[in-house]
PDB file of N, CA, C and O in Angstrom:
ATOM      1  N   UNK A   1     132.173  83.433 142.641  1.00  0.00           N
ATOM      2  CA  UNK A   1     132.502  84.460 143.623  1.00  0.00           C
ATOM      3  C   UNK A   1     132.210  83.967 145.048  1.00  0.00           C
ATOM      4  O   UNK A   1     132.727  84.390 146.082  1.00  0.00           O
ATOM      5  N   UNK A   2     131.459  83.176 144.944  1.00  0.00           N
ATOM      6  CA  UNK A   2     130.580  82.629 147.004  1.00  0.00           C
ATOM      7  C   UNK A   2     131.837  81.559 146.998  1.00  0.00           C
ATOM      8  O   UNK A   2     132.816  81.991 147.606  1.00  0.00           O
ATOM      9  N   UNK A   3     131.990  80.272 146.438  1.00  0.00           N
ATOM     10  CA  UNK A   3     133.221  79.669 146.450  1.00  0.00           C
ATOM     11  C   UNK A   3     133.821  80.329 147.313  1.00  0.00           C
ATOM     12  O   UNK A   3     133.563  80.379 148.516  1.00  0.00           O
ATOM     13  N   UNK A   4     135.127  81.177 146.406  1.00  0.00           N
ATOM     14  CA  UNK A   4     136.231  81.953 146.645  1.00  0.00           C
ATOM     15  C   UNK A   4     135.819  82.844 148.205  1.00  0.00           C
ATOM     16  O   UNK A   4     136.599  82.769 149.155  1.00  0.00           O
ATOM     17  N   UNK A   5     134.664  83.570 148.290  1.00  0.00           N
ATOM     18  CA  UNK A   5     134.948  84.049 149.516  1.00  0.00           C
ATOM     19  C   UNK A   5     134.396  82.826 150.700  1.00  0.00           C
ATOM     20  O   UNK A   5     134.175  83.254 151.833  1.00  0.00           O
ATOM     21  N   UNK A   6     134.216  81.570 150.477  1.00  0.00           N
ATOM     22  CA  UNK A   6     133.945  80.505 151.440  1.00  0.00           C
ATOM     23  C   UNK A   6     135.579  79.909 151.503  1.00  0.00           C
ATOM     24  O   UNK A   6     136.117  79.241 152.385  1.00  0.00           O
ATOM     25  N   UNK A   7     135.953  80.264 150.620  1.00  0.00           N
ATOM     26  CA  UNK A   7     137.535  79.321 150.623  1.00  0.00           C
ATOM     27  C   UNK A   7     138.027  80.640 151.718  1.00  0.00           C
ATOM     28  O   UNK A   7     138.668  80.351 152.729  1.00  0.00           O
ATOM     29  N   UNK A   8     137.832  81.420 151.553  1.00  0.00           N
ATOM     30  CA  UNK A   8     138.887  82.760 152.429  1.00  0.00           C
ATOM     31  C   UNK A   8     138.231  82.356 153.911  1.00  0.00           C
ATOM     32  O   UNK A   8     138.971  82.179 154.879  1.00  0.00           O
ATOM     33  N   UNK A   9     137.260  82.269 153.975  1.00  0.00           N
ATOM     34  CA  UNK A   9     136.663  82.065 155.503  1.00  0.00           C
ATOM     35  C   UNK A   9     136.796  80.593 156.111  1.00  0.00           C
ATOM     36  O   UNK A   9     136.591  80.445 157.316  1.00  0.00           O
ATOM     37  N   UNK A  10     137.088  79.652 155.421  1.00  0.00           N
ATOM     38  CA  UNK A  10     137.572  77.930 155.772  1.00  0.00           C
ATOM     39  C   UNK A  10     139.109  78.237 156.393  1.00  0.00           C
ATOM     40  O   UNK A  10     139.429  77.822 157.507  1.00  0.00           O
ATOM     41  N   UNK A  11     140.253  79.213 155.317  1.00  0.00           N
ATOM     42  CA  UNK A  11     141.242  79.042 155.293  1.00  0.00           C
ATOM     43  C   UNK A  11     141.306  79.324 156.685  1.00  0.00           C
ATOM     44  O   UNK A  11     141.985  78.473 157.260  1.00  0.00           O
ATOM     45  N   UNK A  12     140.736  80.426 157.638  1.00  0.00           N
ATOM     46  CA  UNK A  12     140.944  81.069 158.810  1.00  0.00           C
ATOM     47  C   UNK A  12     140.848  79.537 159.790  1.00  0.00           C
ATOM     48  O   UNK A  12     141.482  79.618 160.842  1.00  0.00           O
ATOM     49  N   UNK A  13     140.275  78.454 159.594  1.00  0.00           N
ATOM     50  CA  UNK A  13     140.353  77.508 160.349  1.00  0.00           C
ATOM     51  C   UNK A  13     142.044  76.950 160.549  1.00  0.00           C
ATOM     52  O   UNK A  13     142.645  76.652 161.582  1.00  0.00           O
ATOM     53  N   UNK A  14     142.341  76.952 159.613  1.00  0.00           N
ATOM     54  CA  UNK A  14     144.057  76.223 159.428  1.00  0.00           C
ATOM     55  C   UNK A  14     144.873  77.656 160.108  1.00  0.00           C
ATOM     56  O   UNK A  14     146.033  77.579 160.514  1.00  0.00           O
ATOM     57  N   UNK A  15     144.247  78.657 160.144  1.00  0.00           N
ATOM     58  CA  UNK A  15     145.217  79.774 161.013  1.00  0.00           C
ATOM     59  C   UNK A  15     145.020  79.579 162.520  1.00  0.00           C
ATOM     60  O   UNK A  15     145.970  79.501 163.299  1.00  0.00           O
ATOM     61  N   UNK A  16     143.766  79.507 162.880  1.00  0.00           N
ATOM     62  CA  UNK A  16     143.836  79.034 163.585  1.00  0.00           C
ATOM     63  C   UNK A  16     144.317  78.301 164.565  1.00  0.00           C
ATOM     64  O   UNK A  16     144.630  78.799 165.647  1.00  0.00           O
ATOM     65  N   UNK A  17     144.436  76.957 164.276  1.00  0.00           N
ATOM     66  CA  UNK A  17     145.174  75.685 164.027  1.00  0.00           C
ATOM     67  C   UNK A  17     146.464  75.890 164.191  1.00  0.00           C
ATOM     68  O   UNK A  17     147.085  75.320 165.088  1.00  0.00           O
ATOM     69  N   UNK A  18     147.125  76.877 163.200  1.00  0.00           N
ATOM     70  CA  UNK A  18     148.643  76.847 163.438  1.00  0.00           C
ATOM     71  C   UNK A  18     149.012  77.582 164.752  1.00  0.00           C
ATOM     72  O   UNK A  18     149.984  77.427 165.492  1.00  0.00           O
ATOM     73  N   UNK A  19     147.775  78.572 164.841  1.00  0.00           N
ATOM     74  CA  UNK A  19     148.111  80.145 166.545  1.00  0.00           C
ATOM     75  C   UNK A  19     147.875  78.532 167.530  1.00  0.00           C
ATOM     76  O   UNK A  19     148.957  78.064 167.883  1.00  0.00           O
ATOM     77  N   UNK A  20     146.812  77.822 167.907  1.00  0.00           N
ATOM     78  CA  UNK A  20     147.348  77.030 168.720  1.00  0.00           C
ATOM     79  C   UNK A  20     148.440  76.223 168.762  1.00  0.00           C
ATOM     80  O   UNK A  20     149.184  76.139 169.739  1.00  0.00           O
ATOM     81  N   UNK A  21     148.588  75.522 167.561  1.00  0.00           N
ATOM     82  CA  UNK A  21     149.841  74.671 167.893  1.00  0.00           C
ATOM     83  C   UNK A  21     151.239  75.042 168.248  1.00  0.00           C
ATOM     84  O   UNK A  21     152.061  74.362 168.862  1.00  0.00           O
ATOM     85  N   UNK A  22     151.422  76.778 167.533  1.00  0.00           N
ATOM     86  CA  UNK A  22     152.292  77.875 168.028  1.00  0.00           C
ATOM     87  C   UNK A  22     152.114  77.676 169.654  1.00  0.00           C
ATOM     88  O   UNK A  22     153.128  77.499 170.328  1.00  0.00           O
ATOM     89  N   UNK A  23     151.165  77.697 170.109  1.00  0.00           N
ATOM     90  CA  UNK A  23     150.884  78.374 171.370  1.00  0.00           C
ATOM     91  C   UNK A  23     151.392  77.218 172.304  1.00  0.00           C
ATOM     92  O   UNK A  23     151.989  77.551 173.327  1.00  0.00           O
ATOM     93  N   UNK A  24     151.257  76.272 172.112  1.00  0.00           N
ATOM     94  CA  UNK A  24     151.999  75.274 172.922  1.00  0.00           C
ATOM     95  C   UNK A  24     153.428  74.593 172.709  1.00  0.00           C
ATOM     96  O   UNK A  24     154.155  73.914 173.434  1.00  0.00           O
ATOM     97  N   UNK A  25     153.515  75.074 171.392  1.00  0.00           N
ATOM     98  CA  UNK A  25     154.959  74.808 171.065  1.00  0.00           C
ATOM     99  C   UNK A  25     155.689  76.361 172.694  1.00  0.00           C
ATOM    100  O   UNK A  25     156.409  76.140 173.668  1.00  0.00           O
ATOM    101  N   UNK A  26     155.204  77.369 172.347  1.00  0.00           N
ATOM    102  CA  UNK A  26     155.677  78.552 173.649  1.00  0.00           C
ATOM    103  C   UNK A  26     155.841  77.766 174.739  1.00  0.00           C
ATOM    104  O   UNK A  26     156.848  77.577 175.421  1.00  0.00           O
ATOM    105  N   UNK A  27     154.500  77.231 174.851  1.00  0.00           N
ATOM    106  CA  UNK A  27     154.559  76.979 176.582  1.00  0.00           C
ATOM    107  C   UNK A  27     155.196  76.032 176.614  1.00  0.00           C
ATOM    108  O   UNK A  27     155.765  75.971 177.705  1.00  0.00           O
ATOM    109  N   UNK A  28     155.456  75.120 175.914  1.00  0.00           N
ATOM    110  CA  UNK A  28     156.416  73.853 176.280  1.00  0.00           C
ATOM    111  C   UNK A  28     158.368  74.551 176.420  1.00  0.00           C
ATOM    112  O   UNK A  28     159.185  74.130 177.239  1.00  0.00           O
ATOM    113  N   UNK A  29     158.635  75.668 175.352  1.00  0.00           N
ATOM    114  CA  UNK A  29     159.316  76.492 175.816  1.00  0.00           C
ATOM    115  C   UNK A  29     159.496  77.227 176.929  1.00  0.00           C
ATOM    116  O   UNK A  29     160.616  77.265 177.440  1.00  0.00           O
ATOM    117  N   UNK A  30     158.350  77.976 177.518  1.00  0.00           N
ATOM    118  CA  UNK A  30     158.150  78.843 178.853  1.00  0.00           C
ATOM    119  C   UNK A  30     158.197  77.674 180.232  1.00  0.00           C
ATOM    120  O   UNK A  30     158.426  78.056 181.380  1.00  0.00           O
ATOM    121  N   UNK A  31     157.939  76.227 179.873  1.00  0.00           N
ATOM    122  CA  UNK A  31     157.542  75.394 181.101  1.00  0.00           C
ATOM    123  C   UNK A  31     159.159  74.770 181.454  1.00  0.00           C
ATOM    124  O   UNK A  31     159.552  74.478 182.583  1.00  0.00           O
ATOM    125  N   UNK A  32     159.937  74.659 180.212  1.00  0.00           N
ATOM    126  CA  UNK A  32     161.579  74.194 179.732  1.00  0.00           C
ATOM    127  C   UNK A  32     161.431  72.915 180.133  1.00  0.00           C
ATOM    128  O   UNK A  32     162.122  72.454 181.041  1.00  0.00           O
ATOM    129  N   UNK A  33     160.468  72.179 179.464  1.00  0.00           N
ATOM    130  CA  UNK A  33     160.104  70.532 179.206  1.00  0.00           C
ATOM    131  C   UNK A  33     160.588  70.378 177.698  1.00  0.00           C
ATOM    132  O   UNK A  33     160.377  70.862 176.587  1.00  0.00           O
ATOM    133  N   UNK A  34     161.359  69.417 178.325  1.00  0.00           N
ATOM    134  CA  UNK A  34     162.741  68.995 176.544  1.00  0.00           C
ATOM    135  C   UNK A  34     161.309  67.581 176.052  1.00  0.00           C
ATOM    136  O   UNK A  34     160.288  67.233 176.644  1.00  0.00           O
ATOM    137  N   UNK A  35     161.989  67.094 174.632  1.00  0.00           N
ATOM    138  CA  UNK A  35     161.027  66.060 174.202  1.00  0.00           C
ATOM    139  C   UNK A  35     161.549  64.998 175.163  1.00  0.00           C
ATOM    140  O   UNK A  35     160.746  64.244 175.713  1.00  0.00           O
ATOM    141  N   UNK A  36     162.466  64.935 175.322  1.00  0.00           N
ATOM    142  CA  UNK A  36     162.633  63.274 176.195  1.00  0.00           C
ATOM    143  C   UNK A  36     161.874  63.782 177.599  1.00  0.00           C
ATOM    144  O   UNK A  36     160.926  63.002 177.695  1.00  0.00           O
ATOM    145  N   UNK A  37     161.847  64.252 178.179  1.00  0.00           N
ATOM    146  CA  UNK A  37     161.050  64.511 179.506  1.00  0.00           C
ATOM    147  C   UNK A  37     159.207  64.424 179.255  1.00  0.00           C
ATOM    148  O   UNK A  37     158.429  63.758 179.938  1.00  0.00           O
ATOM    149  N   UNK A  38     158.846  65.352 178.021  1.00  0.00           N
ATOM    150  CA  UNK A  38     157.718  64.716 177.922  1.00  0.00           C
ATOM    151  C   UNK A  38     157.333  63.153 177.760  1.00  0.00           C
ATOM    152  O   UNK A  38     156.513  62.441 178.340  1.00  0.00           O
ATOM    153  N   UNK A  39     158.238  62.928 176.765  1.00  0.00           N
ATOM    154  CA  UNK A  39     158.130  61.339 176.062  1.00  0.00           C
ATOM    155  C   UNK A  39     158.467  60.273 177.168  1.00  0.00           C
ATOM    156  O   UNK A  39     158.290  59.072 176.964  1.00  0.00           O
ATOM    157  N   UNK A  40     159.111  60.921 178.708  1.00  0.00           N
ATOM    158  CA  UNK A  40     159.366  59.978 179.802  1.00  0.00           C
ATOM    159  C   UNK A  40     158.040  60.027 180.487  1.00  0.00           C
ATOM    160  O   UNK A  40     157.607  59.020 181.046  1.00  0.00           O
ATOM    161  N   UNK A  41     157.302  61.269 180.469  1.00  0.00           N
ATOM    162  CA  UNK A  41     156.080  61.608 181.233  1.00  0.00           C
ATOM    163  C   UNK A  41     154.781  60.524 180.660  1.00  0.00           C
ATOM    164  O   UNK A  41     153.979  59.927 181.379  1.00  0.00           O
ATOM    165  N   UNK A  42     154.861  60.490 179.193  1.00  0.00           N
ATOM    166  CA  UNK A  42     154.033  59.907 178.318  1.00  0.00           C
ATOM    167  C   UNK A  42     153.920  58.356 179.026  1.00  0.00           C
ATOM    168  O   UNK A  42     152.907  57.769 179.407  1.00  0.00           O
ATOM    169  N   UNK A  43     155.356  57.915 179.056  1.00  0.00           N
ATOM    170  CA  UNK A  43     155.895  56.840 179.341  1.00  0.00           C
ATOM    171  C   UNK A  43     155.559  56.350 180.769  1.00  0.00           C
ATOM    172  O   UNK A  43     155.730  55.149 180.976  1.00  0.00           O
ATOM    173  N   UNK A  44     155.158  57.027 181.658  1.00  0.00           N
ATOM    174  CA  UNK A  44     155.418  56.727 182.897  1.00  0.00           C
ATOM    175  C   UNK A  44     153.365  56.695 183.233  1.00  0.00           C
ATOM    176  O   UNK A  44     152.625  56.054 183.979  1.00  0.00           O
ATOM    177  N   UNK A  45     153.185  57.753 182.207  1.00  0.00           N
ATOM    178  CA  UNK A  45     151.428  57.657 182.468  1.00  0.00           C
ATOM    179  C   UNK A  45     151.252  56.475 181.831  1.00  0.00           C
ATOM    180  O   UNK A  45     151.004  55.650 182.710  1.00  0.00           O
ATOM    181  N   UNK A  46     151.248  55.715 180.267  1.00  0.00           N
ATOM    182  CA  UNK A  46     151.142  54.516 179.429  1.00  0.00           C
ATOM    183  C   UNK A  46     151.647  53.625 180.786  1.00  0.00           C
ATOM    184  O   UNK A  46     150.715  52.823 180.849  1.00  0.00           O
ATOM    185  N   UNK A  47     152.585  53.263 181.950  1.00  0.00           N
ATOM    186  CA  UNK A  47     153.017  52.470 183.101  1.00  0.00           C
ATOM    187  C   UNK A  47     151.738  52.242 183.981  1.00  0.00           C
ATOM    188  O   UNK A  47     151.227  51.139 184.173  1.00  0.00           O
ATOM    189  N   UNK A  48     151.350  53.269 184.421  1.00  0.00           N
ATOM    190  CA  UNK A  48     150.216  53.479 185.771  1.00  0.00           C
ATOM    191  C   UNK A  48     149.229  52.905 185.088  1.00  0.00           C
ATOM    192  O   UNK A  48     148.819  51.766 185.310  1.00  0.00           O
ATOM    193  N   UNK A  49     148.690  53.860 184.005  1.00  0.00           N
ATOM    194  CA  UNK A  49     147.437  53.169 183.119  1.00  0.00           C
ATOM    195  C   UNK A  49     147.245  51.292 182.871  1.00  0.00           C
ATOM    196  O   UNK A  49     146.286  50.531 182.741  1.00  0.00           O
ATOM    197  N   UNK A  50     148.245  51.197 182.893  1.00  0.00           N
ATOM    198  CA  UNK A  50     148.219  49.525 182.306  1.00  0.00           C
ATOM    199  C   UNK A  50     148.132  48.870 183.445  1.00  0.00           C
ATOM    200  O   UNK A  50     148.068  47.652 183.275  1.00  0.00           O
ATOM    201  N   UNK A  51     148.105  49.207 184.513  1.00  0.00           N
ATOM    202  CA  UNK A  51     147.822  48.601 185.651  1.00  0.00           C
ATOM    203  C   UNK A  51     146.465  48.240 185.904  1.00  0.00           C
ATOM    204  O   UNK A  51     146.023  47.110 186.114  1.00  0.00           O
ATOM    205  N   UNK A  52     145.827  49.377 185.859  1.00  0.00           N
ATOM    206  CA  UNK A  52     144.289  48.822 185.544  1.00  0.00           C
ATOM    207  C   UNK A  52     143.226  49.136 184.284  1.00  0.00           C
ATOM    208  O   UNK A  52     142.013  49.184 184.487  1.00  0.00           O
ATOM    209  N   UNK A  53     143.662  49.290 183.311  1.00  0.00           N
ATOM    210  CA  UNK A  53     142.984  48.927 182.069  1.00  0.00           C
ATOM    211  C   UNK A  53     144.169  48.804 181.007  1.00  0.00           C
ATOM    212  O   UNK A  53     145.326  49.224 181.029  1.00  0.00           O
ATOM    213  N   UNK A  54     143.434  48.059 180.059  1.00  0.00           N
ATOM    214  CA  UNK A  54     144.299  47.698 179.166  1.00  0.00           C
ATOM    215  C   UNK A  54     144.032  49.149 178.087  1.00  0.00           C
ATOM    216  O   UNK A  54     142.898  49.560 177.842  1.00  0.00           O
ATOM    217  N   UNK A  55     145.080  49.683 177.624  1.00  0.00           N
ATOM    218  CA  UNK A  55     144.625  50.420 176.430  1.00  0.00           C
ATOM    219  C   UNK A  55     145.950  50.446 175.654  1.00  0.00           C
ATOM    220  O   UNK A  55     147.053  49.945 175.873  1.00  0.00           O
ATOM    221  N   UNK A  56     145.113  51.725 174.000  1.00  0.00           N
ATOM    222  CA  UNK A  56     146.040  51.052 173.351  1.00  0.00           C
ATOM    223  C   UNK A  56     147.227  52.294 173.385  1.00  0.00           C
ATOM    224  O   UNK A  56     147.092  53.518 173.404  1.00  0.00           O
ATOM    225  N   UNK A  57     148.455  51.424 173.385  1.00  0.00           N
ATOM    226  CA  UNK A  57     149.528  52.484 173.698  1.00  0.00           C
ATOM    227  C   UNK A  57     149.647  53.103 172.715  1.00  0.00           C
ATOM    228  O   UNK A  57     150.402  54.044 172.962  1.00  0.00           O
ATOM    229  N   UNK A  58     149.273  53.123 171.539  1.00  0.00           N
ATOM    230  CA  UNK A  58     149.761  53.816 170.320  1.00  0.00           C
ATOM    231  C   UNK A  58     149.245  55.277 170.254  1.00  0.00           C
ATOM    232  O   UNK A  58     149.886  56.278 169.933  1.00  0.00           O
ATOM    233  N   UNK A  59     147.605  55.154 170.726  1.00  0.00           N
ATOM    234  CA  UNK A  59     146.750  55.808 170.448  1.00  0.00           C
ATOM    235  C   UNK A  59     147.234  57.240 171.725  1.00  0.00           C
ATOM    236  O   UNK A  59     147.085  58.411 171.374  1.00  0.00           O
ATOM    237  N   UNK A  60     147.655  56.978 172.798  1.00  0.00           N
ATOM    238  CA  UNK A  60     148.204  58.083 173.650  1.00  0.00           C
ATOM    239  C   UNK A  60     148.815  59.368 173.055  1.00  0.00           C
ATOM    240  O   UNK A  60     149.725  59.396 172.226  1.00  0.00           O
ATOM    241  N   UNK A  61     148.090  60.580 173.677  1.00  0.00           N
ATOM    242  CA  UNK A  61     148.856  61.979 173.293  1.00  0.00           C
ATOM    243  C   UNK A  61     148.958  62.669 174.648  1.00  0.00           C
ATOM    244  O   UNK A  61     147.921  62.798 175.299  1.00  0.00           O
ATOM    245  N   UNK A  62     150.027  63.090 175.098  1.00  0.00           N
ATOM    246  CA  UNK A  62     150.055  64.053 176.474  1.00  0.00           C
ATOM    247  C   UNK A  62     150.501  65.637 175.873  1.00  0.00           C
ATOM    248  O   UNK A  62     151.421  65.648 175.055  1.00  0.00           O
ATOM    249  N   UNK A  63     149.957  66.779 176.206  1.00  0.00           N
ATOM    250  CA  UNK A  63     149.903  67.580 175.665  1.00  0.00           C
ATOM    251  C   UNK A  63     149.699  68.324 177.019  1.00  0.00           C
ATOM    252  O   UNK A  63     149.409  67.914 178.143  1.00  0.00           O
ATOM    253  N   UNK A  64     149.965  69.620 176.493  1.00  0.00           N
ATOM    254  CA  UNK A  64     149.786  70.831 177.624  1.00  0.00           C
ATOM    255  C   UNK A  64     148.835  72.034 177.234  1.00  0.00           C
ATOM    256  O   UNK A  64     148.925  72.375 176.054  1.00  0.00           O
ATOM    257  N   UNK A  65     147.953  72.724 178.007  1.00  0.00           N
ATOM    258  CA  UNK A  65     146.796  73.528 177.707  1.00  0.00           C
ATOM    259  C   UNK A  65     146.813  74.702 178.379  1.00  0.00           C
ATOM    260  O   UNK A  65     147.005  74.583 179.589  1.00  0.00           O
ATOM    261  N   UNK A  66     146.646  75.984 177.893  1.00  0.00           N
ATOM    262  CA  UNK A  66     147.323  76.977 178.857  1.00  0.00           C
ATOM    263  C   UNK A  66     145.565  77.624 178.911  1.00  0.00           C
ATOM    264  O   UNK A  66     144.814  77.612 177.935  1.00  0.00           O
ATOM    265  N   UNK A  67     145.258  78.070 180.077  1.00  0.00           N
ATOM    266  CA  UNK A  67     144.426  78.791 180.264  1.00  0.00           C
ATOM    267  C   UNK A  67     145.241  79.766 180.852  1.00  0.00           C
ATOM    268  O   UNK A  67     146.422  79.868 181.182  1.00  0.00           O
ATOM    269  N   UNK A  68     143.689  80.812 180.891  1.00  0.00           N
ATOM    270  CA  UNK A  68     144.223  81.831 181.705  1.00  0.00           C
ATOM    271  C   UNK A  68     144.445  82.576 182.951  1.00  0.00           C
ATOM    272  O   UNK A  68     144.621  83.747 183.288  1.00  0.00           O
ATOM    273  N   UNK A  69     144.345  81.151 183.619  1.00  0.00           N
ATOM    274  CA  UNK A  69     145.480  81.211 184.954  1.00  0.00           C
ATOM    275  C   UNK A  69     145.972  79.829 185.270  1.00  0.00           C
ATOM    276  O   UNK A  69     146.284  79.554 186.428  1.00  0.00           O
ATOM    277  N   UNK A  70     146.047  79.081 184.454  1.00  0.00           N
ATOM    278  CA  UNK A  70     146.569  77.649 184.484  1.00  0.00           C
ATOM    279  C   UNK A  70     147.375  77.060 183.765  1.00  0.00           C
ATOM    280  O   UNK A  70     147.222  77.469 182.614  1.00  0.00           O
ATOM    281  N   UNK A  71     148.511  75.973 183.855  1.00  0.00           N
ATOM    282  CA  UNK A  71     148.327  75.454 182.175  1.00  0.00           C
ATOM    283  C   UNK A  71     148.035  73.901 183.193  1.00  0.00           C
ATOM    284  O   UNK A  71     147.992  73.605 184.387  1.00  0.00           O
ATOM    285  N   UNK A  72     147.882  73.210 181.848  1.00  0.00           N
ATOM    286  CA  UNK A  72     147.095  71.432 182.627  1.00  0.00           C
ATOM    287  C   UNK A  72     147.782  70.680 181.925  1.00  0.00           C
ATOM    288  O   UNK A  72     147.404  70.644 180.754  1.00  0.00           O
ATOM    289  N   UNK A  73     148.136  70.425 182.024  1.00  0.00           N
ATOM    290  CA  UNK A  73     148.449  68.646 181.774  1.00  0.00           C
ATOM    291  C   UNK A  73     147.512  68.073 181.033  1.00  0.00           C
ATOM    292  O   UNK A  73     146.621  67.632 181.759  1.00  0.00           O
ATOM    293  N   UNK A  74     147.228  67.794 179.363  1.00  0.00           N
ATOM    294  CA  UNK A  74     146.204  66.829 179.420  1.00  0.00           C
ATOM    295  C   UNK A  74     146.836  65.798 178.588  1.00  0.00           C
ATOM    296  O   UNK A  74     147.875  66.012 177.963  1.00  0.00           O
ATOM    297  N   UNK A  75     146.138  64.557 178.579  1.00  0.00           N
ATOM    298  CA  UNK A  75     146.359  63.395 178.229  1.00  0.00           C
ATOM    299  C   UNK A  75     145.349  62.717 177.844  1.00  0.00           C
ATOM    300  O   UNK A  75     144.358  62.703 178.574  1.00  0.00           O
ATOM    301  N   UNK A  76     145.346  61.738 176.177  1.00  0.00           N
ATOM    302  CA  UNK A  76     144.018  61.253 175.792  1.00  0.00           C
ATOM    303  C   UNK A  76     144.693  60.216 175.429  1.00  0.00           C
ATOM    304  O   UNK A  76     145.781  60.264 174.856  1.00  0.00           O
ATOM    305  N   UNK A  77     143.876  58.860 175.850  1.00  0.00           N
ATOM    306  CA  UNK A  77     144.306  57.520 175.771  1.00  0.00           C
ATOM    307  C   UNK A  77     142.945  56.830 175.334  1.00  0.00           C
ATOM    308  O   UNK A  77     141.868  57.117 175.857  1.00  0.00           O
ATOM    309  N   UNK A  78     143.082  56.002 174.443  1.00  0.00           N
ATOM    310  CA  UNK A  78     142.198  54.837 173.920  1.00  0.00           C
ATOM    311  C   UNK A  78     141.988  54.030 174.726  1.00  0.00           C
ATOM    312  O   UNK A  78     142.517  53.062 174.180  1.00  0.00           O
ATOM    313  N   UNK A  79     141.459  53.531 175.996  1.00  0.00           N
ATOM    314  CA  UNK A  79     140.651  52.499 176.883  1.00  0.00           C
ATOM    315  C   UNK A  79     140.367  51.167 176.448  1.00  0.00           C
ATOM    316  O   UNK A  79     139.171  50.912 176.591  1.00  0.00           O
ATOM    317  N   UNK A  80     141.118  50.109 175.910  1.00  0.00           N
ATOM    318  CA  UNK A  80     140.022  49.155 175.187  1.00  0.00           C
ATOM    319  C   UNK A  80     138.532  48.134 176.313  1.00  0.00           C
ATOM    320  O   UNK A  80     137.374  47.737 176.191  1.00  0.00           O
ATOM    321  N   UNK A  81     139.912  48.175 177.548  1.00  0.00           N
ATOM    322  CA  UNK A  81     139.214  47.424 178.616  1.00  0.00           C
ATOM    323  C   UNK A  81     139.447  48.195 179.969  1.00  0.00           C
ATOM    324  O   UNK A  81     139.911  49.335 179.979  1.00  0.00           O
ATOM    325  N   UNK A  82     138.950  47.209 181.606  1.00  0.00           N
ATOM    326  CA  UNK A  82     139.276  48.287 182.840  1.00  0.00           C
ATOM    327  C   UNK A  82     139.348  46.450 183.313  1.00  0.00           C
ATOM    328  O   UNK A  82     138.594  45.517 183.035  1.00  0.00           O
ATOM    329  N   UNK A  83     140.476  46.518 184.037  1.00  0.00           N
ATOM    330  CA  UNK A  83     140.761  45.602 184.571  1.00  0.00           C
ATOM    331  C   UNK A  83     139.754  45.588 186.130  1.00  0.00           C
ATOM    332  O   UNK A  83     140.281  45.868 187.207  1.00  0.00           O
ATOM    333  N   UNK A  84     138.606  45.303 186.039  1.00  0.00           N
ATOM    334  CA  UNK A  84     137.701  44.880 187.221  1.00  0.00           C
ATOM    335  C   UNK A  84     138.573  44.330 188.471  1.00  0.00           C
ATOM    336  O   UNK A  84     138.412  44.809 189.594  1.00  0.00           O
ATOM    337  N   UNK A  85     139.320  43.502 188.263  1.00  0.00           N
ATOM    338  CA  UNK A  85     140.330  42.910 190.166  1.00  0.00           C
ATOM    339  C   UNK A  85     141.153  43.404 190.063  1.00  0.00           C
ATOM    340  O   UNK A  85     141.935  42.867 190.847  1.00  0.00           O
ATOM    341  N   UNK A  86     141.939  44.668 189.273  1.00  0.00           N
ATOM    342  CA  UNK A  86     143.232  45.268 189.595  1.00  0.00           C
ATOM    343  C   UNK A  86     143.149  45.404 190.947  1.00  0.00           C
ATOM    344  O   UNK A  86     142.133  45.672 191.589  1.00  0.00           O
ATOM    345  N   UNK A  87     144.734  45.127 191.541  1.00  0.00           N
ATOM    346  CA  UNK A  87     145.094  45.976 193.081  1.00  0.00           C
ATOM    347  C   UNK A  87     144.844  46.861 193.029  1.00  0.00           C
ATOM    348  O   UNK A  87     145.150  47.592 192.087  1.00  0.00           O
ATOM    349  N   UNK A  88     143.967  47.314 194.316  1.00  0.00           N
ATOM    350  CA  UNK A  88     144.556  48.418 194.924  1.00  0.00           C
ATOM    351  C   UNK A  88     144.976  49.031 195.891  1.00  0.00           C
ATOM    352  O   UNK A  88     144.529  48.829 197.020  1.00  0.00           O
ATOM    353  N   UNK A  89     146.144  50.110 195.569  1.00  0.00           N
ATOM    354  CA  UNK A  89     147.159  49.835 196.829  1.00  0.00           C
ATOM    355  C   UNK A  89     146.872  51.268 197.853  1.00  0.00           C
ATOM    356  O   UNK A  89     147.483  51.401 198.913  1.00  0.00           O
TER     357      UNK A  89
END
């Protein structure tokens, strides 16, 4: 019986889970950012970044975060190195 009502209270994590990923699937609707415009945005941050650190391109996610009076821009990239003499302009 403890099981079963621990499985009912875990499951609420994966609901969770889906109300956010819902929730930005909206705002990427409400903002009218198509996938190639993100995937150019992705593209253009993975550009700047490599200028002065090396990281790994695979590992990049750009994503959008809505507060409640904002939404942000965020972006998480793997760092391997920081290029110490990069230009700067």
């Amino acid at each position: 019986m403890l099981k079963a009502i621990q499985k009912f209270f875990r499951d609420r994590g994966s609901a969770d889970t889906a109300k956010k990923r819902l929730g930005v699937v909206l705002m990427h609707d409400r903002l009218d950012i198509s996938p190639q415009l993100l995937e150019a945005l992705k593209n253009d941050i993975i550009d700047v970044l490599s200028r002065y650190m090396e990281i790994d391109r695979g590992s990049i996610k750009v994503d959008f975060e809505k507060g409640k009076d904002y939404t942000a821009l965020v972006s998480n990239v793997h760092v391997k190195r920081v290029y110490r003499n990069a230009a700067v302009t």
